[in-house]
NUMIKE-766019 format. One record per residue: x negated, y negated, z negated of N, C-alpha, C in turn. Coordinates in steps of 0.1 Angstrom, whole numbers, padded with zeros to 4 digits, always signed. Example, Ala and Ser with C-alpha at 12.3 -4.5 7.8 and 13.67 -1.06 7.14 Angstrom:
<pts>
-0132+0057-0078-0123+0045-0078-0132+0033-0078
-0128+0022-0071-0137+0011-0071-0129+0000-0079
</pts>
This chain:
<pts>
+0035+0449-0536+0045+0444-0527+0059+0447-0533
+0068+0440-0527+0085+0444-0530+0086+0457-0528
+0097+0458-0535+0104+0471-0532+0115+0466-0521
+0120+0479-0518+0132+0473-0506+0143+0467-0513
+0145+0470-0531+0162+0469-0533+0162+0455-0534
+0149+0447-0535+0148+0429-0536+0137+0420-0529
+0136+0431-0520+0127+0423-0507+0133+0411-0497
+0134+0400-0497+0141+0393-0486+0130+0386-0476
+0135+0380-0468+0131+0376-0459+0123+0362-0456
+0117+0361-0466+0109+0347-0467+0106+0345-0455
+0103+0347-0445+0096+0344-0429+0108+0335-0423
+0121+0337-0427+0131+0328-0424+0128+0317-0426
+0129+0303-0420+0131+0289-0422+0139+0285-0431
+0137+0280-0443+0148+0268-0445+0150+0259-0445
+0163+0260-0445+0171+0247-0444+0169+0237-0455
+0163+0225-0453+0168+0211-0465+0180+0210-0467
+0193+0220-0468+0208+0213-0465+0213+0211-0474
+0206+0205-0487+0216+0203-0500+0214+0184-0507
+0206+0180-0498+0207+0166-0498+0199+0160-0511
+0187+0167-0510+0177+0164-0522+0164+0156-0511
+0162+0142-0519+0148+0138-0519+0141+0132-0529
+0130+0128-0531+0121+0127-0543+0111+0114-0536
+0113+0106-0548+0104+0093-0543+0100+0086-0557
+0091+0084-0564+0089+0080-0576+0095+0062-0576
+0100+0060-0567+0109+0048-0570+0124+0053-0569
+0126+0064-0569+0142+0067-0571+0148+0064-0584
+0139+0063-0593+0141+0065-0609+0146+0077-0612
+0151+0079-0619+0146+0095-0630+0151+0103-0619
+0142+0116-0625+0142+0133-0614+0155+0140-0623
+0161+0140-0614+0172+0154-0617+0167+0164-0621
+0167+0172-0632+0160+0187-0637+0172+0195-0635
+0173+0205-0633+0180+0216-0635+0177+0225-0647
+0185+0231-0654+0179+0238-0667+0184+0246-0666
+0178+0261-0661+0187+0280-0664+0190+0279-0676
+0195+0287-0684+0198+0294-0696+0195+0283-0704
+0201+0273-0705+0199+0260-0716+0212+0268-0726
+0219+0271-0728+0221+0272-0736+0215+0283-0748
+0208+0289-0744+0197+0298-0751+0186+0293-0756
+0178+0303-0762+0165+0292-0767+0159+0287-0763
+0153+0295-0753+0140+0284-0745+0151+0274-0737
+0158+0278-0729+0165+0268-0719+0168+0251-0728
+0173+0258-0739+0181+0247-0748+0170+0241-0751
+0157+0247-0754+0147+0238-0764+0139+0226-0753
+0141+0235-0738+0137+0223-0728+0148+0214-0729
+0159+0215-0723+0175+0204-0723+0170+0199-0735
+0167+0200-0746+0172+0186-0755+0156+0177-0756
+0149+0186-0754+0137+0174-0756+0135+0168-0740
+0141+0171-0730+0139+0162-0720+0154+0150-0721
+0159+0151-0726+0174+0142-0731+0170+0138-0736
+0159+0136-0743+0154+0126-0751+0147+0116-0740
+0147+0118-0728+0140+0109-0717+0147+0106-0710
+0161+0097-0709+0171+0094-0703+0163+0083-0692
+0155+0080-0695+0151+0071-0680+0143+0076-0670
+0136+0092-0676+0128+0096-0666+0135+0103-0662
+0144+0113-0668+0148+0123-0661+0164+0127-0667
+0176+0131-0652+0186+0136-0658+0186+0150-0661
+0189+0152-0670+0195+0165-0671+0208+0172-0668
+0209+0184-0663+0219+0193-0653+0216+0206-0659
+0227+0211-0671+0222+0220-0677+0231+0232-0669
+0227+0243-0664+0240+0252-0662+0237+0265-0669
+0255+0268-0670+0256+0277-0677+0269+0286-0676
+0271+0300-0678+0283+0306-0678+0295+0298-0684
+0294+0293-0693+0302+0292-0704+0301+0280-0706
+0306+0267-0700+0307+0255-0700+0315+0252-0715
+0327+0258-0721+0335+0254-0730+0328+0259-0742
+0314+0260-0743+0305+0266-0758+0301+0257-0768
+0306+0257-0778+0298+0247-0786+0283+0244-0784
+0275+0253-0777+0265+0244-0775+0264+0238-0761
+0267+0242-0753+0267+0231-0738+0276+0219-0742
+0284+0221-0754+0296+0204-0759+0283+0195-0765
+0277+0202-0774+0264+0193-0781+0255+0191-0771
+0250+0194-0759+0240+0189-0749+0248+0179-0736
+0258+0180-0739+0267+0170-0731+0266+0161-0736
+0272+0159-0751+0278+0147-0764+0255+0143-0762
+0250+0145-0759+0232+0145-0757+0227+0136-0742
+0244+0136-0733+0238+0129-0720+0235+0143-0713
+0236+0154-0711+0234+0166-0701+0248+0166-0690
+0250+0167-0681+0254+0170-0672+0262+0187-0674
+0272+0194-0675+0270+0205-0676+0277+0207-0666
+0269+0223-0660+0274+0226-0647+0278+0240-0648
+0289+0248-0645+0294+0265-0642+0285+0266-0630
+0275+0276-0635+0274+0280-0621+0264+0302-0624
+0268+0314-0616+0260+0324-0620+0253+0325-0612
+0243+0332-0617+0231+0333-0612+0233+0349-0596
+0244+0356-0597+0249+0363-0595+0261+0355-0583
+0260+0345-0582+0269+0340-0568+0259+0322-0563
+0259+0332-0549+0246+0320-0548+0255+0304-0541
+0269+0305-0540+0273+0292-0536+0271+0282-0550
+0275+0287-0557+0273+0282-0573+0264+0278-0579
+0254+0289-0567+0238+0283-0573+0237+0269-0561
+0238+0266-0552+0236+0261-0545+0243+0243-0549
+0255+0246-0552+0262+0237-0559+0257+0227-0573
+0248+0241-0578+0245+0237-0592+0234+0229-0590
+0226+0230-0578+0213+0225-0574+0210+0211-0561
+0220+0212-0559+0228+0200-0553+0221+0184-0557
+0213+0182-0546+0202+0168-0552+0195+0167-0562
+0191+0184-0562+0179+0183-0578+0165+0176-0569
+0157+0175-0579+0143+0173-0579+0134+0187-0584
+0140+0192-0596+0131+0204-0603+0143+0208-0611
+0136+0226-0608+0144+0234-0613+0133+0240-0627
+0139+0243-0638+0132+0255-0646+0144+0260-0645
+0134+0279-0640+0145+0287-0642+0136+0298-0648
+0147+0304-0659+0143+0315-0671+0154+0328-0667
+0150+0339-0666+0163+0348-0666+0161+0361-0674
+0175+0367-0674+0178+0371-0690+0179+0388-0686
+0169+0398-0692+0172+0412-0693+0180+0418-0700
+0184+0414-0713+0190+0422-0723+0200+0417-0722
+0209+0411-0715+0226+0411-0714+0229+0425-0709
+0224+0424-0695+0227+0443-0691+0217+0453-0691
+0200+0449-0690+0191+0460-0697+0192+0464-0677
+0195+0458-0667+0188+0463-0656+0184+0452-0648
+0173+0460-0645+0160+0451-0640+0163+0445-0625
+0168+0457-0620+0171+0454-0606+0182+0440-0605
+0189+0439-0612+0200+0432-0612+0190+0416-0616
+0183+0417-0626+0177+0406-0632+0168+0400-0621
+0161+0407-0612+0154+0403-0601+0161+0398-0591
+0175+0405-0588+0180+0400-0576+0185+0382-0577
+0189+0384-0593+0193+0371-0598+0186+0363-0601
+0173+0367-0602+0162+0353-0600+0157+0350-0587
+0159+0358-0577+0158+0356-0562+0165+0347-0557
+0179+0349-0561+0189+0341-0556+0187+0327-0562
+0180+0322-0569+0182+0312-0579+0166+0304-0570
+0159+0315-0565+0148+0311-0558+0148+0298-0546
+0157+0314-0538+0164+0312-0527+0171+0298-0523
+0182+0295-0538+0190+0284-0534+0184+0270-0536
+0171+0274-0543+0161+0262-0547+0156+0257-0534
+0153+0261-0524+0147+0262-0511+0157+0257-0505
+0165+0266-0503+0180+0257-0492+0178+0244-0497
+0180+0242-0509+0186+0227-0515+0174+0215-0518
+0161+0224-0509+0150+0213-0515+0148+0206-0522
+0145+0210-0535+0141+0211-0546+0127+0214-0545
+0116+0201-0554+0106+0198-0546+0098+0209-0558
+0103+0211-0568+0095+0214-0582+0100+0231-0590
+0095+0247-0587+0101+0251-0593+0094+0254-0608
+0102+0252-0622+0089+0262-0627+0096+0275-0640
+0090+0283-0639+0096+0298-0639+0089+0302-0650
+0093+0310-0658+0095+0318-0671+0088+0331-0665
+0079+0334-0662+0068+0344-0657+0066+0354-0663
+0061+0361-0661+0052+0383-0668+0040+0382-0660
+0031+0387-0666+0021+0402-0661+0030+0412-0654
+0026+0420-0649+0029+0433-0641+0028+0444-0652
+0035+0444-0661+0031+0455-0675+0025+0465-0669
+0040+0471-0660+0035+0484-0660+0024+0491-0651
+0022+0479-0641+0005+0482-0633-0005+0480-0642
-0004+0472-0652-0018+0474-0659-0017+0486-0668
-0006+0490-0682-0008+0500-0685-0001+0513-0681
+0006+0512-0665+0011+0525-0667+0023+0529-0671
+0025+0518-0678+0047+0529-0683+0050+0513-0680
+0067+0514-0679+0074+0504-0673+0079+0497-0688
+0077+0483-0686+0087+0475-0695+0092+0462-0686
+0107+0466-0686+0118+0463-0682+0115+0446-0681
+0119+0442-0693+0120+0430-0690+0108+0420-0689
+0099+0425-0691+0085+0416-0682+0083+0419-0672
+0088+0430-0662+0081+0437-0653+0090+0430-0639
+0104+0428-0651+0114+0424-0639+0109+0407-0634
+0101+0404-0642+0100+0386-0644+0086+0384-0635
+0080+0398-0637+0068+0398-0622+0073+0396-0610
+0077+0402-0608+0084+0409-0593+0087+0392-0589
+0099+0383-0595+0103+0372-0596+0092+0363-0592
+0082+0364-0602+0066+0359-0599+0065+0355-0590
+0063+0367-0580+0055+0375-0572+0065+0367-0563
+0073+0370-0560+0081+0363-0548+0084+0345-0544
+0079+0343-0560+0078+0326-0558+0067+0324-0549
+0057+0335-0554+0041+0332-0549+0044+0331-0536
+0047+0341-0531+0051+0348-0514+0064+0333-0508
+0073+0327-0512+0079+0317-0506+0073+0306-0506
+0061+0301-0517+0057+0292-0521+0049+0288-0513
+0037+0298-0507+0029+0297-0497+0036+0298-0484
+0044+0303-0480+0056+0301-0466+0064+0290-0465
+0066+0283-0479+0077+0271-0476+0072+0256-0479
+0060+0259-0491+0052+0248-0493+0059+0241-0505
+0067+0248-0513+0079+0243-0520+0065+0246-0537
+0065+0235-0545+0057+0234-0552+0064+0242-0567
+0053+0252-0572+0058+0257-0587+0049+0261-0594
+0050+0258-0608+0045+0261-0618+0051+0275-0623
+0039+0284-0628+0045+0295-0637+0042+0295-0652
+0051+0294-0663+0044+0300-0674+0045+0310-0681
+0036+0316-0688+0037+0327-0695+0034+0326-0709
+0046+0334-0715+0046+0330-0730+0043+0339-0740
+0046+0338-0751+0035+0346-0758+0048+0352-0766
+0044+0360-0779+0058+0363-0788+0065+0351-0794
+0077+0351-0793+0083+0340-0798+0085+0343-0812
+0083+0332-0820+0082+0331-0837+0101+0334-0841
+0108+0331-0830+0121+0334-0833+0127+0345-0830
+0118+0358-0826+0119+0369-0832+0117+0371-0847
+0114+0365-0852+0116+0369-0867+0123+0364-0879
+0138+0358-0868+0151+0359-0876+0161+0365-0867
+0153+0373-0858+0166+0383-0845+0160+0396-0846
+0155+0399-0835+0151+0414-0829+0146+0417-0840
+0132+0413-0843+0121+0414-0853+0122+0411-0868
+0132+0405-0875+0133+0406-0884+0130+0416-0896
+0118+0409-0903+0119+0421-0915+0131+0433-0920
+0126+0439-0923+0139+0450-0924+0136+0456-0941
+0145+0456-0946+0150+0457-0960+0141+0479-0966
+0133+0473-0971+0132+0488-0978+0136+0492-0992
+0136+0483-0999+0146+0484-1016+0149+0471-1020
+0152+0469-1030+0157+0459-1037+0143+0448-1033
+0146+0437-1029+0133+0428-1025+0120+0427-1021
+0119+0439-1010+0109+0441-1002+0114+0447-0991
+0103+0440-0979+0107+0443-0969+0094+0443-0958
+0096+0450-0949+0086+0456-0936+0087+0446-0928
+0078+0443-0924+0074+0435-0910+0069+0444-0899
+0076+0449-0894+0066+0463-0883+0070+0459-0871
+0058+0457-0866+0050+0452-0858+0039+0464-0851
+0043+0469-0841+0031+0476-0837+0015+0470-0832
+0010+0466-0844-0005+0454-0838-0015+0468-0836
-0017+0473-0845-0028+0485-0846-0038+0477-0844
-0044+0469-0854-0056+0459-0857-0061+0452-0849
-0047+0446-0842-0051+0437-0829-0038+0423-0835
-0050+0414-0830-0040+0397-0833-0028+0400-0823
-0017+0392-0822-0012+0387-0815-0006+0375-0814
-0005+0368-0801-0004+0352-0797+0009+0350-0798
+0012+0344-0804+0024+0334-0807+0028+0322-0805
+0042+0318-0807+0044+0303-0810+0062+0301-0805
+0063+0288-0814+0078+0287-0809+0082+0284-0800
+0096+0290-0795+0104+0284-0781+0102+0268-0781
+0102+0266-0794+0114+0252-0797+0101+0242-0792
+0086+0249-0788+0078+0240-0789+0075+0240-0771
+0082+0250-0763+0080+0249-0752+0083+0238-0743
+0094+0230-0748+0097+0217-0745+0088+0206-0743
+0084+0206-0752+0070+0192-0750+0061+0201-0742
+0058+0214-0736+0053+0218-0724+0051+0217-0715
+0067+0215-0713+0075+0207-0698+0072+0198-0698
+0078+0185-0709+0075+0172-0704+0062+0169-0702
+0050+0175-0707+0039+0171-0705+0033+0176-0687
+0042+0186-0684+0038+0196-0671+0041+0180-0663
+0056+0178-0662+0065+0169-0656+0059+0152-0656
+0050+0156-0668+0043+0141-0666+0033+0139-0659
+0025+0151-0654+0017+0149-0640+0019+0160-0637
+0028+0163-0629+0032+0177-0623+0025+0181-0613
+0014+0171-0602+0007+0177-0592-0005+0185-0598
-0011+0182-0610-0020+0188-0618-0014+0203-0624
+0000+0206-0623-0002+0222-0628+0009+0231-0613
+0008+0220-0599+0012+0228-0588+0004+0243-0584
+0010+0252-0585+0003+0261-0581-0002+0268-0591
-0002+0263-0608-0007+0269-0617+0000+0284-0625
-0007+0286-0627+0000+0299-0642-0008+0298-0655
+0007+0292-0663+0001+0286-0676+0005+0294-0686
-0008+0300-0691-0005+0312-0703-0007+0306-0716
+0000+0308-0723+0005+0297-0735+0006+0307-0750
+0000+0297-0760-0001+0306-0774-0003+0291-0783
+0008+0293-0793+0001+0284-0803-0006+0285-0814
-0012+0300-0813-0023+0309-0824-0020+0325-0820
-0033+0327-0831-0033+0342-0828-0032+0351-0839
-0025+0359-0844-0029+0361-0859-0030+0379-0862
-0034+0382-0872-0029+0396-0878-0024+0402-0881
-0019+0413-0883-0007+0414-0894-0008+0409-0905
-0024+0414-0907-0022+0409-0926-0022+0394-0927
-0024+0385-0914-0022+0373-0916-0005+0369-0917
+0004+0377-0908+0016+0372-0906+0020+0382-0922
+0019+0387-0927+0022+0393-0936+0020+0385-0950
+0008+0381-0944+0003+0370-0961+0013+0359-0963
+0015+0355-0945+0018+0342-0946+0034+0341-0948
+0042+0355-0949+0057+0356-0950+0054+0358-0968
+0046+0365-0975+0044+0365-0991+0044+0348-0993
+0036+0342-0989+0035+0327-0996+0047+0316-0995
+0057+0322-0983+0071+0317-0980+0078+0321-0991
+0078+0332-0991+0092+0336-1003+0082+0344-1014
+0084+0338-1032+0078+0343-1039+0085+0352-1043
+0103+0350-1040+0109+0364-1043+0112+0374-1038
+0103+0374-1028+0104+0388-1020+0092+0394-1017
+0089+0409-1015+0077+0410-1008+0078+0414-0998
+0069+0412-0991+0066+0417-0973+0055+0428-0975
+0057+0439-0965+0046+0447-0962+0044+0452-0951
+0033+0453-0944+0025+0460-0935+0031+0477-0933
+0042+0482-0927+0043+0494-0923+0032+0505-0919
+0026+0497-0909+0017+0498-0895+0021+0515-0889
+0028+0504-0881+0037+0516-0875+0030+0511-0861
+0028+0525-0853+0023+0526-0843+0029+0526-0831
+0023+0520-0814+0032+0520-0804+0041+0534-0803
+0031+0545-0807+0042+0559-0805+0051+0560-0812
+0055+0554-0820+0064+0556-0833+0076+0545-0829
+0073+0532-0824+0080+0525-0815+0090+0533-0807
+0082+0541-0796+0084+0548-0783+0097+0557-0793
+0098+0561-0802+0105+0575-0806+0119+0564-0812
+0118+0554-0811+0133+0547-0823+0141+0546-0808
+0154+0550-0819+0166+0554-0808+0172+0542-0806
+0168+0530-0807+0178+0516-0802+0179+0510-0788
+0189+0510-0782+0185+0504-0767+0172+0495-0765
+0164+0498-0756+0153+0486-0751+0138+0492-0761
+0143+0508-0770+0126+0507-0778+0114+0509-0764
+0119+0515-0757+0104+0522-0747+0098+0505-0739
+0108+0504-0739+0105+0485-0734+0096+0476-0746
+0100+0475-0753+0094+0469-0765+0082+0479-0767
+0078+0492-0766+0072+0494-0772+0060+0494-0762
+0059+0495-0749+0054+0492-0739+0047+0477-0740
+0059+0467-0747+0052+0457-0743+0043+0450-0755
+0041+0461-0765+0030+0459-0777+0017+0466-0775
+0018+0475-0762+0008+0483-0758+0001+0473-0751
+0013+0464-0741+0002+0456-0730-0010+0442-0743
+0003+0437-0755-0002+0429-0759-0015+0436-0763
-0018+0453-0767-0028+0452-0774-0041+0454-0764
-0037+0456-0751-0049+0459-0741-0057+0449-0735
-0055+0436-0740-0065+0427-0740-0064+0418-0728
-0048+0423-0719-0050+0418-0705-0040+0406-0708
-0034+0404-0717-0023+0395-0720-0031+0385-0727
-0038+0379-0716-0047+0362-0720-0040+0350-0725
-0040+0349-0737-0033+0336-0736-0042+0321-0737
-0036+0310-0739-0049+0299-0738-0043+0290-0748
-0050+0289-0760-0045+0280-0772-0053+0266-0771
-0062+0266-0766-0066+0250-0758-0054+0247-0751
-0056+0254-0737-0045+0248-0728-0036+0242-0734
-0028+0248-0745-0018+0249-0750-0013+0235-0763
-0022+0235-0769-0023+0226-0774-0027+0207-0770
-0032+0215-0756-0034+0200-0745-0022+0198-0739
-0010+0206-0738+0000+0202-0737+0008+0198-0746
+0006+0206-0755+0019+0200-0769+0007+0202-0784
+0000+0191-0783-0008+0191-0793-0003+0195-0811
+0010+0193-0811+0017+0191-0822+0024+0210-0822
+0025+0215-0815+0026+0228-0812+0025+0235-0829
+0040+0243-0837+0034+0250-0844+0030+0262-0849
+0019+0258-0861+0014+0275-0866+0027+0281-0869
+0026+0293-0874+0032+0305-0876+0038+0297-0891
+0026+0293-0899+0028+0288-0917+0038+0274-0912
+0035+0265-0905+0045+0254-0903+0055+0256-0896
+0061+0266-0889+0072+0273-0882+0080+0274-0898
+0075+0284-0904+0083+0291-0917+0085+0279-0923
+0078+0275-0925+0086+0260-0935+0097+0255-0930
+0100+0257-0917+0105+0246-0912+0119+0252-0911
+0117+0268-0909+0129+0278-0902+0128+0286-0913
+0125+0284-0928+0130+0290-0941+0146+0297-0938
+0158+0286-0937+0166+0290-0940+0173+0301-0929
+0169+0297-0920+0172+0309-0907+0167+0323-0912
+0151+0322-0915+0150+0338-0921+0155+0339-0929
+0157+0333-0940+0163+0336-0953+0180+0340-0949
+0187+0335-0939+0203+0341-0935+0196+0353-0930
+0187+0356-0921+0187+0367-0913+0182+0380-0922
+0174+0377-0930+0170+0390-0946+0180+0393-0952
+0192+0381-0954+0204+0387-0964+0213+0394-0953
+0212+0391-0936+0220+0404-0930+0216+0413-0934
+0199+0417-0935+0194+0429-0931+0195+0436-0947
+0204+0428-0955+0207+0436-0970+0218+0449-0967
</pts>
């Protein structure tokens, strides 16, 4: 159950009062898009902008004057100011939607409590404003399955958990997904890390366990395929992977990318994680513990029944060469 600091009051009625209805003769559904200007947000916004007759797009974002909300506009997006942290804004921002995807973000301030309250609210204003469709950027419950807390999945349960709880009280229809490691950790957080002159560590806490992957950029054709019979994944939680690999597989397959460099296997362990002094290690390291306890199901059928074209880890790198290749000469 909730805690008290983000328990509300679902047993309250809401109100329809934001002037949304839904009729498949209206012509195209109003989407709403959280965090479009970020990866996943953005990689939904532009592949549904490719569907100007089914659906508008309403990207919102802090920072309306950003080069990227200018390029998803100059795309036909709608951009909207609105925080997740002031709910008239939210209310405004959702103003005659049809469907919301909403994603929210840990590591700007690294507290959880804050991150829940802010996907509540975003819940919340989806309900006032009847909004017939939500679908949410999901977790497991880390730290009930193994026991130590990680931050930012744990806060995206709670969120979960509360859609569950209004969903069944308001009748308000949502999809959840859950995603796997994103392949664009490994020109950010995860990036190989330089040990001498043209060799570099991939560390990875696997401890002789695969893990499920796949790119942001492919979560898009997800949606549109959810959105193309959306009463078929009402009520669902869609656990998503576009493979599963090894180290020594992700390791081979960063060798056959670049012949002038080498990759190696550290194998560095979750406790060794746990001890690096960077903000968010106990978090990360926690959440290579849950990947390796077997409870983090993902579904590469499913997955590929939604975005058949979905890529491997080997056709990612081809494609995002020069992004790792900027991100290695940071890490010089």
């Amino acid at each position: 159950m909730f805690k008290n600091w983000f328990r509300r009051d679902s047993s309250e009625k809401y109100k329809m009062g934001c002037g949304s209805s839904f009729d498949a003769s209206d012509g195209p559904r109003t989407v709403v898009i959280f965090g479009s200007t970020g990866l996943l947000g953005g990689a939904i916004a532009r592949r549904l902008l490719q569907e100007p007759f089914l659906y508008k797009v309403r990207c919102v974002t802090r920072r309306s004057s950003s080069e990227k909300a200018r390029q998803l506009a100059e795309h036909g997006a709608v951009i909207v100011n609105a925080d997740l942290g002031e709910t008239k804004s939210l209310e405004k921002a959702l103003e005659g939607a049809d469907i919301m995807f909403l994603t929210t973000h840990y590591w700007d301030e690294r507290n959880k409590e804050k991150e829940v309250i802010k996907g509540l609210n975003a819940i919340d204003a989806a309900i006032q404003c009847g909004v017939k469709h939500i679908i949410f950027n999901g977790s497991e419950n880390v730290k009930k399955i193994i026991g130590k807390e990680c931050n930012h999945l744990d806060s995206k349960s709670a969120i979960e958990e509360y859609i569950r709880e209004v969903g069944n009280k308001t009748g308000i229809n949502f999809t959840i997904l859950r995603l796997p490691f994103w392949l664009e950790n490994f020109y950010s957080v995860f990036k190989p890390h330089k040990l001498k002159h043209a060799v570099y560590a991939v560390a990875l806490p696997l401890e002789g366990c695969e893990l499920d992957m796949m790119s942001v950029e492919d979560v898009g054709e997800v949606i549109a395929s959810i959105l193309r019979r959306p009463r078929q994944y009402y009520g669902k939680t869609l656990n998503l992977s576009a493979e599963a690999l090894s180290m020594e597989n992700i390791v081979d397959t960063f060798n056959r990318h670049f012949d002038n460099r080498k990759f190696t296997d550290p194998k560095i362990r979750v406790k060794d994680m746990e001890k690096f002094q960077f903000p968010g290690a106990k978090d990360l390291a926690a959440m290579f513990e849950f990947y390796q306890s077997g409870e983090a199901v993902r579904d590469i059928k499913l997955t590929r029944k939604l975005n058949p074209h979905a890529m491997t880890f080997d056709r990612w790198l081809s494609e995002n060469r020069d992004k790792v290749e900027e991100a290695l000469r940071e890490a010089n």
